[in-house]
TIKOL-123608 format. One record per residue (C-alpha): x negated, y, z; residue in one letter; residue number from 1. Coordinates in pm, 1 decimal. Each point is the difference from the previous one (the first is absolute). Example, Ala and Ser with C-alpha at 12.3 -4.5 7.8 and 13.67 -1.06 7.14 Angstrom:
2
PT	c1	c2	c3	aa	i
PT	-1230.0	-450.0	780.0	a	1;
PT	-137.0	344.0	-66.0	s	2;
This chain:
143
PT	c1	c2	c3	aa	i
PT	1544.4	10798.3	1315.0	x	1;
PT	77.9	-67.3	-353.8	x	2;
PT	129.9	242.6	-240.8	x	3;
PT	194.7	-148.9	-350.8	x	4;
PT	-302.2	24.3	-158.9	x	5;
PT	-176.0	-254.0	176.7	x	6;
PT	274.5	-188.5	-1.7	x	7;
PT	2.7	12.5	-362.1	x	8;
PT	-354.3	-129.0	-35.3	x	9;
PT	72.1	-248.0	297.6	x	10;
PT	225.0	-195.9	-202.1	x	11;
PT	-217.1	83.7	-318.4	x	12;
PT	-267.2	-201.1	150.9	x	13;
PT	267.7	-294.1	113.8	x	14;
PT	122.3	2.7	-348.8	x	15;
PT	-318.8	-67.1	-120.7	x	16;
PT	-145.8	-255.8	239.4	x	17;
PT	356.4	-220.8	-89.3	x	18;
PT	-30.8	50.4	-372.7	x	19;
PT	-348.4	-108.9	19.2	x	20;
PT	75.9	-322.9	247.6	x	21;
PT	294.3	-49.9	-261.4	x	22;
PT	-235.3	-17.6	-277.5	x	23;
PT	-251.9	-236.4	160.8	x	24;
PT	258.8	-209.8	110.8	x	25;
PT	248.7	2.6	241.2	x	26;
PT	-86.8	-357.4	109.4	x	27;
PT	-352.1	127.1	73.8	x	28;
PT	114.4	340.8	164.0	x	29;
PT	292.2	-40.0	273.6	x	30;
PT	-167.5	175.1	211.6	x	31;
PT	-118.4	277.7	-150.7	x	32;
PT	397.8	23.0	-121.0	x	33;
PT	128.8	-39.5	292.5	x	34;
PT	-245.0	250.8	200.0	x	35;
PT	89.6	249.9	-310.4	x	36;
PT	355.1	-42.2	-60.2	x	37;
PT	76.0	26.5	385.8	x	38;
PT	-224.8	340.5	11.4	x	39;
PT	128.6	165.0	-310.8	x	40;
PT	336.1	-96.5	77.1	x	41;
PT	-44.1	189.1	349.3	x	42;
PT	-130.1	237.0	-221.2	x	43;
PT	315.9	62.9	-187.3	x	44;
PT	243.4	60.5	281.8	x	45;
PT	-241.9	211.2	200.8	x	46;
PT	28.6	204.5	-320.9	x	47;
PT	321.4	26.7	-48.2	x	48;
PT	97.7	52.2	333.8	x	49;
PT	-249.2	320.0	-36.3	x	50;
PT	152.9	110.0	-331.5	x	51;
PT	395.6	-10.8	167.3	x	52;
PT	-152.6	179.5	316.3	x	53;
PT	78.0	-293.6	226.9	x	54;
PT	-349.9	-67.8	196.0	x	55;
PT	-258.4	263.5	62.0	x	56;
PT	-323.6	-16.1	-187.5	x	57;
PT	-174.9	-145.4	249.8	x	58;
PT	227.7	-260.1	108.4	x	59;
PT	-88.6	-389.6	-66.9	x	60;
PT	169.7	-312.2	-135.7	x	61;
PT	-130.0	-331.0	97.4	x	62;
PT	70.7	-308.4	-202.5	x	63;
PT	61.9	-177.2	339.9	x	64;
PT	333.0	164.2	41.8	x	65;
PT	151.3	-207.6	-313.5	x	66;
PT	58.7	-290.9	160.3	x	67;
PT	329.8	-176.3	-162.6	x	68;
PT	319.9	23.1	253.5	x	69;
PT	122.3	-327.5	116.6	x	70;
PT	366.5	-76.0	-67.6	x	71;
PT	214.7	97.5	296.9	x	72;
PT	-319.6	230.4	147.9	x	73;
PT	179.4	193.9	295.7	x	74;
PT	-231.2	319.6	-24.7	x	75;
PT	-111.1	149.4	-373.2	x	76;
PT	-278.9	-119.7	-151.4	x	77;
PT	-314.2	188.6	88.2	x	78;
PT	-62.7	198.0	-304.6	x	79;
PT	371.7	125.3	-19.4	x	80;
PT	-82.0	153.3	449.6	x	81;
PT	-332.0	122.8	-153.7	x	82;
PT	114.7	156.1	-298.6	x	83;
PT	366.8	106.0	91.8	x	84;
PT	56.1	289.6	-237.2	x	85;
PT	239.6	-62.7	-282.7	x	86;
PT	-129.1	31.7	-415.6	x	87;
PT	111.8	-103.1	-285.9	x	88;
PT	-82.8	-364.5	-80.8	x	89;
PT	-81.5	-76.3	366.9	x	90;
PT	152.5	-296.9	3.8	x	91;
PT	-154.1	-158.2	-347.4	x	92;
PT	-355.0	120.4	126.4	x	93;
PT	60.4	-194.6	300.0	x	94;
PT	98.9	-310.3	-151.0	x	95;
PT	-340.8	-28.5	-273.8	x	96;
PT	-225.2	99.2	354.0	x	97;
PT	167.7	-336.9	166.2	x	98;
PT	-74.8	-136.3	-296.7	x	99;
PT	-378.7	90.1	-63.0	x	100;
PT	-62.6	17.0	387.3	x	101;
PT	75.9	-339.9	74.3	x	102;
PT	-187.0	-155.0	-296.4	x	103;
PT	-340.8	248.5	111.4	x	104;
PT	-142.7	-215.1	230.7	x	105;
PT	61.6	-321.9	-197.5	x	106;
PT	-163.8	153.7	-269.8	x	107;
PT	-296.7	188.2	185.5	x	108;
PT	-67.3	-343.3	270.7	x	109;
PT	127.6	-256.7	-142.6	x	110;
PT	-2.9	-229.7	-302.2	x	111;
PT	301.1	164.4	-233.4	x	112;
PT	250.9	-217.1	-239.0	x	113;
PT	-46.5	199.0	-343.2	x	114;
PT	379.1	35.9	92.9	x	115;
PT	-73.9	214.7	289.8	x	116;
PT	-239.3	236.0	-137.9	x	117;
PT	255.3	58.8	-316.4	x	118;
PT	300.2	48.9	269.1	x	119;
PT	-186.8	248.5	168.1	x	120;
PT	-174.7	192.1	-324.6	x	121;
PT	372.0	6.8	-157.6	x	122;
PT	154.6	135.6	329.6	x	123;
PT	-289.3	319.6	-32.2	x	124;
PT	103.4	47.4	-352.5	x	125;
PT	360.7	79.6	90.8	x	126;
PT	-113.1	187.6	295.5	x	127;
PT	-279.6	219.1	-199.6	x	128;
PT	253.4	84.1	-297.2	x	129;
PT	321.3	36.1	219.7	x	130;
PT	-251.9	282.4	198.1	x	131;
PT	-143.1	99.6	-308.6	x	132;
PT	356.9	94.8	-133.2	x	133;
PT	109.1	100.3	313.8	x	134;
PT	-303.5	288.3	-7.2	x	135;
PT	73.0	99.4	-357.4	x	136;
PT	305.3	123.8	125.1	x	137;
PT	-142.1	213.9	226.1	x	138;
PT	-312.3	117.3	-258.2	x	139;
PT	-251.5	-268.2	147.4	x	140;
PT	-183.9	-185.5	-216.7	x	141;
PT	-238.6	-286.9	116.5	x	142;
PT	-169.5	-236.7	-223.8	x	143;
């Protein structure tokens, strides 16, 4: 069960382990970026989902769920039946998990264009500040 506070230093620690693989080299560190990125950005929406009262404290995310939609899917994409409540930015959240989701394995496995692991570390940016902001408004602050 994890309370905001450990969320907090959760994505603390993720923050740190990518601006240190950043600062080695993100040719030398896709893995560690895309094992961090993925965690922290699981991280985030657990978070915020706490802060607008939409999971319990206990409840659990998994990165698995953010697999992209395929055009003309017939059923919703697994992370829209698993999380089904409505938030702000829902949508926009969604769309930078496809994002850093489908470039995580690439990055953590396999041998990464320099292309991929900037794709993936600009789609956390826009997810970390759009929940960033999106916690501000509500008197959240996260690092």
């Amino acid at each position: 069960m994890a309370s905001i506070e450990v969320h907090k230093e959760h994505i603390e620690e993720h923050l740190y382990a990518i601006e240190s693989a950043i600062a080695v080299g993100v040719e030398k560190r896709p893995a560690t970026i895309g094992l961090h990125v993925s965690a922290c950005s699981i991280g985030l929406i657990e978070l915020y989902l706490h802060v607008l009262g939409k999971i319990s404290a206990g409840a659990m995310i998994k990165h698995e769920w953010f697999k992209a939609p395929h055009p003309g899917q017939k059923i919703a994409p697994l992370a829209e039946r698993k999380i089904s409540a409505d938030f702000p930015a829902k949508e926009e959240i969604l769309k930078w998990m496809y994002v850093i989701e489908e470039q995580r394995n690439k990055l953590v496995y396999g041998k990464p264009s320099a292309s991929a692991v900037e794709e993936t570390l600009n789609a956390f940016k826009k997810l970390h500040t759009l929940i960033q902001e999106q916690l501000h408004q509500r008197g959240e602050t996260i690092a």
